[in-house]
Structures are given as C-alpha cells and as structure tokens.
N, C-alpha and C positions, 0 to 999 in steps of 0.2 A: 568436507561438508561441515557447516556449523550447526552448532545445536544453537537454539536459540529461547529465552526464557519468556513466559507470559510477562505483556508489556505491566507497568504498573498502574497506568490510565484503565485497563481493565480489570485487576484486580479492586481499584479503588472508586471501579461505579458498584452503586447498589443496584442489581438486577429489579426490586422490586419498585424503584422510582422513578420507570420511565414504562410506558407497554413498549412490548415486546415488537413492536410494528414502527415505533421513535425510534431502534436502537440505528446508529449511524450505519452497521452491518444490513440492516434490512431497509433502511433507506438504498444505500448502492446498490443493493443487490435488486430492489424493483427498479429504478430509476435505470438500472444497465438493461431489465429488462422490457421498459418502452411504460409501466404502469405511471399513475399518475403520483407526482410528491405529497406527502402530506401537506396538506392548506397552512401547517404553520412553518411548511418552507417556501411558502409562495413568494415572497417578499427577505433579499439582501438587507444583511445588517449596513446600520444608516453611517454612513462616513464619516471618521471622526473630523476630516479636513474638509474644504469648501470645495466643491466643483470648477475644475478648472473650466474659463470661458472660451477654448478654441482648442485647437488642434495641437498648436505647439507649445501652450500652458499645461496641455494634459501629457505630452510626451514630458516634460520637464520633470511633471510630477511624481511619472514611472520613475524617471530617471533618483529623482531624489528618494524614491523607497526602495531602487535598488542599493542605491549607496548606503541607505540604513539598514540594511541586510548586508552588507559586508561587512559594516562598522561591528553590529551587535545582533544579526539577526540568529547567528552558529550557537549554539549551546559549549560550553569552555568541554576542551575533550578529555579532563578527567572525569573518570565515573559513564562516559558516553558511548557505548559499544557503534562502532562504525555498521557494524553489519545491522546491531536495530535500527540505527536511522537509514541507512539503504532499505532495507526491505521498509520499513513503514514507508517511507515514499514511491513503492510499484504501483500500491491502486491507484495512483493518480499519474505514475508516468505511465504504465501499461497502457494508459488510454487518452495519450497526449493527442489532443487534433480533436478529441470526442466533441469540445464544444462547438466547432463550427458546424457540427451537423446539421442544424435546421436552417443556416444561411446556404446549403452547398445546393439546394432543390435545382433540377432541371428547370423547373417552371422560370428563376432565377435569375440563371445563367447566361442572357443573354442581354443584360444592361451593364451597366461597368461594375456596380457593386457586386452582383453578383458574382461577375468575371471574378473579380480578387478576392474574393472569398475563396471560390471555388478552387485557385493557384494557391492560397494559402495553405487549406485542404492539404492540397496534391503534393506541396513540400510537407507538411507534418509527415503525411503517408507515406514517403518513401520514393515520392516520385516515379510513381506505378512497379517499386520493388518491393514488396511485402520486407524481405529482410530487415531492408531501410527504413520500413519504419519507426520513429522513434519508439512509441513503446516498443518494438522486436530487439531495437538498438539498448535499450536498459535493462531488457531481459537477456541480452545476452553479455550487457556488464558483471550482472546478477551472478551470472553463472563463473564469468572468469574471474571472481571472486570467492568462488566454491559458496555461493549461496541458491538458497532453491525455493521457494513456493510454488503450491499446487497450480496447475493449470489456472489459467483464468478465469476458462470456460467452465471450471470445473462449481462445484456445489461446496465444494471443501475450503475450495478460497476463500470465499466469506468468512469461513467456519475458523479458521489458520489461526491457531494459538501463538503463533507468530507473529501477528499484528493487532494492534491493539485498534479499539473503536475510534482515538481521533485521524490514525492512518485513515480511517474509510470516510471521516468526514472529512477532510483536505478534499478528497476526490469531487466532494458534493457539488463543488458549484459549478464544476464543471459539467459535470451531468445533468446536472438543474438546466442550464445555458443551451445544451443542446436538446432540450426537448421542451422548451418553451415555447419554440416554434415563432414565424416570423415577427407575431406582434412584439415579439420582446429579445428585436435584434439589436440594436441599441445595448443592452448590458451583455449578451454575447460579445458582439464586438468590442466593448470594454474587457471583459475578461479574456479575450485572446491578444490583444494588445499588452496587458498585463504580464498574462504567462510569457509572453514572448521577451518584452523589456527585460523582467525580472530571472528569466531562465531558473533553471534549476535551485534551489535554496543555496546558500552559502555552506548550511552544516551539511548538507547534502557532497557538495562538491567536496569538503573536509573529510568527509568519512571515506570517499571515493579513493582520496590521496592517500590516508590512513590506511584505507586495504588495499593498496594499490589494486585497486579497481579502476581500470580504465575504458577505454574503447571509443566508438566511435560517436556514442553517445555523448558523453564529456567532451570529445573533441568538437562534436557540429556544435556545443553549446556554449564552447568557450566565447568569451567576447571578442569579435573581430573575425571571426571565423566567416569562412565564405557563407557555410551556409544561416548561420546564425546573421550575418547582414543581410542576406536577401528575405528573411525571416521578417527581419523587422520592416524592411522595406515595404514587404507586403503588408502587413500591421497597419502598415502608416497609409499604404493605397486605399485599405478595406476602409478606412475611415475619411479619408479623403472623398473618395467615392461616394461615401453616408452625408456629410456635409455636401456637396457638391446637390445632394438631390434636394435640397431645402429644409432650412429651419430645423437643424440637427438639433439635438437635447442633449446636453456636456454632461450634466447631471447624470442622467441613465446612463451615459457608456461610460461614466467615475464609479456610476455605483456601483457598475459589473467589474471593476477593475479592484474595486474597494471590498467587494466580497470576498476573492480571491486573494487577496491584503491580511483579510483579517483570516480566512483559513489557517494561511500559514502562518500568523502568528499564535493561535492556540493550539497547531501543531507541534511547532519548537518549542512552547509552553511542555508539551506533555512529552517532549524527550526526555528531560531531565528526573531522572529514575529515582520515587521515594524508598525504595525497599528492595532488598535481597527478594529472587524469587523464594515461594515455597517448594519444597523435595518437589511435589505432588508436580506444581507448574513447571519446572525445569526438564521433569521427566515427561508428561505432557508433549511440551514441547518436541522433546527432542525422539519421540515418536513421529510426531507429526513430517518432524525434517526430514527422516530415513527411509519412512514406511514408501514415498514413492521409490525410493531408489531398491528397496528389499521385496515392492512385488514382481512377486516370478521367480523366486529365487526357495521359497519356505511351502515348497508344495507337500514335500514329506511330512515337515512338522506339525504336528497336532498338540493344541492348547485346547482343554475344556472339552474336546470332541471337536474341535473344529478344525480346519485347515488354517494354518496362519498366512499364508497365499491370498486364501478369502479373506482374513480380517483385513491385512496390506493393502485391498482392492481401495485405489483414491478416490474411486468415483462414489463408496460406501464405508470410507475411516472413520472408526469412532474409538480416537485414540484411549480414552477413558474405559470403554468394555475393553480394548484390548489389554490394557494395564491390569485392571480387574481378575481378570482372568491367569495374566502369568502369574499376577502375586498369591495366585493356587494353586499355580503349576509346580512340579518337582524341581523346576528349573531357577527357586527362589527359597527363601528359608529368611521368614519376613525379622530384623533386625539383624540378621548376619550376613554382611555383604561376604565376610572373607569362607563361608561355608554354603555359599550360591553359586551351584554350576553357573550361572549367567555368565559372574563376572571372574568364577575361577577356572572356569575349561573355556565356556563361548568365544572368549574375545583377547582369549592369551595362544601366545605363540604356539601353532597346533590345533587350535583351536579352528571351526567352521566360521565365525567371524573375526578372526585374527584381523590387525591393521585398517579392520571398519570402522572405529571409532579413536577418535581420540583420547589422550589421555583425561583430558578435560571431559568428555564424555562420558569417560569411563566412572568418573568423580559425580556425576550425576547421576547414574545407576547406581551406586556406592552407598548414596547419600539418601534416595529414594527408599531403596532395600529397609538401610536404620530406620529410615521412617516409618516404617509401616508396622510397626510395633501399638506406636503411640497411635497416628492415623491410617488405619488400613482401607481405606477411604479417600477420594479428596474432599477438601471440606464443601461444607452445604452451598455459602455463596459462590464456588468456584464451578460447582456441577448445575446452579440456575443459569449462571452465566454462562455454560455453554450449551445448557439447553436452549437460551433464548439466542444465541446463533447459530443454532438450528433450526428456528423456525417454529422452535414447540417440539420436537419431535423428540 
C-alpha cells in the first residue's frame, strides 16, 4: 500500500477565498448526489477554437487534441509520483459513462438517437457485468497497483487527503452533463464524444506504465482496441442520429467537448508539485491510506479512552482527532522518533505491525514524531481546509 502525501493544489488554495459550498469537493459531492450546481456552473468555459461546422470537422478536431496530448499533454515524469496521478484521476474514471445519464431515459429509447445513446451507456457499463464496468475496471487497476481509496460511496471520499480539489473538478463536467437533462443534450453528447476520442489522459496512461499498473481498463482504452473502436463508433452514431433529427448546433456539442478540454488541462496543470509535503500532511495522509485496511484489527487497543477500531471506522475517519490523540498516547514521545514504541517496537520485527509499512512509511512517522516538538498541531490553513471538506463539521 502507498502512503500518499496532500496534493499541493490543496495546500496552495486559501480556504477563506472561496465559500465552502464553491469548493470543487462539495460541488461533486452534490452534483453525485442529484442537487442542483451552482448558477456560476451553469454555463461551459467558452472555446478557445472555433466550432467545427459538421460531423467530420468535429471528429477531426478531437482527433487533433488528442494528438496534442500525446505531444505535450503528460507532465515530464521527474518530480511526478505515478500513483498521484493515478489516484487524482478516480473521481472521474470511477464514474466513466455518468454523463450519458440524462440521454439514456426510457421515455427516449425508442427513436434512433436515443437507441445509441442508450448502447453507448450499456458499453461504458460493462455490458450488463457491473465488474466490466469501466469505473470497476480502474478500481481494480487501482488496486493491482497496491493503491486504495475510500469507497466511493463512502463520505470520506470527498474528504481523502489523497486527492487534491482539481482531481474533483476534472470530474465536474461530467456530472454537470448528466444532470442537465434533455434540454442540454447537445453538450452531453459533445462531452462523450470527447471522453471517448480522447480516452484516458496521456500522463494517466504514463503513470499506469510507471507502476506497472495494468489491466483491463488500459487495455479496452488502448487505441485500436475492439472495445475502444466500437466506443467511438457509437460516439460517432450518437451524433449522427442528433444531426439526422435537424438543424443540429456544432457549437453546443464543441462546447461540451471543449469543457472537458479544458478540465483536463488545469488538471495536468495542478500535477506538477510545488513543494515537499509538510510532516503534518504526509502523516495525514498516510492514515487515511491504512486506516481502511487496519479496521477490525485494533479492537483491544485504546487511544484517549477510545477504541482504535472505532477511530478506523471509514464510514466516521477523522484522521486529524486520530493523530491528535496518539501524539498523547504512551505510544509517542513527541520529537523522539528513536525512543517512540510506535516506531521502535510497533512496526519492527516482532513487533504487532511488523512488515505493514514501508520503509518509506516508516520515514513519515519518523519525521512527523520530530515534528511535533515545533508543531504539535497541524497548522491553521491545513485543519480549515479540511474542515471545509467536511462539510463544516
């Protein structure tokens, strides 16, 4: 399992310059569940390029901003940890297919656009195998890369010091798309034509190779790939079928194509890491990574009066009380990592978590320990920012 450090897109927004209801985390997280976007997401940033006039100007055009993503779209892989850019792009594969939702209606289904909509759907999904579907297929790349985030479903997800705010705006326009509903099928169907041309980012696919992270997700995505040409095929029907019914508008299915353009290019913007993390965010972090895998395991153990079982519960982690508290426990001796049971009995040979962490791990408990001398805390804008992905709480 990797530990993984707070992105530095997060450490580098001021919590007090945005309400807490703008932040890109509480944007997904109502938009996932069915509320209405903010009014100043109502409207896709305006295309820097001119709308192509037909069908096969606009495939051309995917074509050419896939090509400028393979040229320059990857971030250069010094300094670029493969496993942040894999995990910052889940919230948006986890939920690959989300934007055809308001084209797939029953009511729909039974003209030709609807038909290929609906087939489009039904390949994202897995083609009625839940495993198959693509987001199941990158969660479980995810995994065969020894990488992990909370449930999807979960409350935590959002919350995952693991991903930083522009991970969850990438996701946005996709889930803008699918709950716009039919008036604004038009830049749906641009942004699934999009996704589809364009597949997976290029640094995406880089880091993939980087941690030899494979699977079946990579493969359906490669270009050429069976299911990746029937992919497009469909793309090209869905649109076909939209023009076919008269006086299609290029423009709206460029814009919706062009939203998702520029996503991902302030995405890969915010790869590129200004700063080491601090002790505080690394350890953070590398709570957040474990704590699923370590509940049910710490029922005996008691921190504070508490059970550490109960703190580990993911459905209620609040890796910051949990920190709080060891670094009062017996189990710490704040500036001396080499005279802290933690990391001199817990996690050495003999020890109850022997061979659970890495050494690299271990280096961040190490390094937190020292810290806590100077800050026995984490600092102020680190604890607003994750109260405000909490929700305030």
């Amino acid at each position: 399992m990797n530990a993984l450090h707070t992105p530095a897109s997060d450490r580098a927004a001021s919590p007090g310059s945005r309400a807490p209801d703008a932040w890109p985390r509480a944007i997904y997280r109502r938009l996932r569940a069915g509320e209405p976007a903010p009014e100043d997401l109502a409207d896709e940033p305006a295309p820097e390029a001119a709308a192509p006039d037909g069908i096969e100007a606009f495939f051309a055009a995917l074509t050419a901003l896939r090509d400028e993503d393979e040229r320059c779209g990857a971030p250069g892989d010094e300094g670029v940890d493969p496993a942040r850019v894999l995990l910052g792009y889940a919230p948006t594969a986890l939920l690959d297919g989300c934007w055809l939702a308001a084209a797939v209606r029953v009511r729909h289904a039974d003209g030709a656009l609807g038909a290929a909509c609906l087939d489009a759907f039904y390949l994202e999904c897995g083609e009625g195998d839940p495993a198959r579907h693509h987001g199941a297929l990158y969660g479980a790349a995810l995994a065969a890369a020894g990488l992990a985030l909370p449930d999807l479903g979960s409350p935590t997800f959002e919350r995952s010091v693991c991903l930083a705010d522009a991970d969850f705006a990438l996701a946005i326009p996709g889930l803008r798309a699918a709950q716009l509903g039919p008036a604004r099928l038009p830049e749906a169907l641009g942004h699934h034509a999009a996704a589809t041309v364009l597949g997976p980012p290029a640094a995406v696919r880089r880091a993939a190779s980087r941690a030899r992270c494979d699977g079946l997700y990579f493969t359906e995505h490669a270009e050429g790939a069976e299911t990746d040409r029937r992919a497009r095929d469909l793309a090209r029907r869905c649109l076909d079928a939209y023009a076919a019914g008269g006086a299609p508008d290029w423009s709206r299915v460029w814009r919706g194509a062009w939203s998702l353009w520029a996503a991902r290019r302030a995405w890969l913007a915010s790869l590129r890491r200004a700063a080491p993390p601090s002790a505080w965010e690394a350890m953070l972090a590398l709570v957040e990574a474990k704590a699923r895998h370590a509940f049910g395991f710490h029922g005996r153990v008691r921190i504070d009066g508490q059970a550490l079982d109960d703190a580990f519960d993911p459905a209620r982690l609040d890796a910051r009380r949990v920190l709080l508290r060891l670094a009062r426990s017996p189990w710490i001796v704040p500036g001396r990592p080499d005279e802290s049971p933690l990391v001199t009995r817990s996690v050495q040979f003999g020890g109850p978590m022997f061979g659970v962490f890495t050494d690299a791990e271990v280096d961040v408990m190490r390094a937190w320990i020292r810290a806590l001398i100077e800050a026995p805390e984490p600092p102020a804008a680190l604890r607003a920012a994750r109260v405000a992905r909490r929700g305030g709480a």
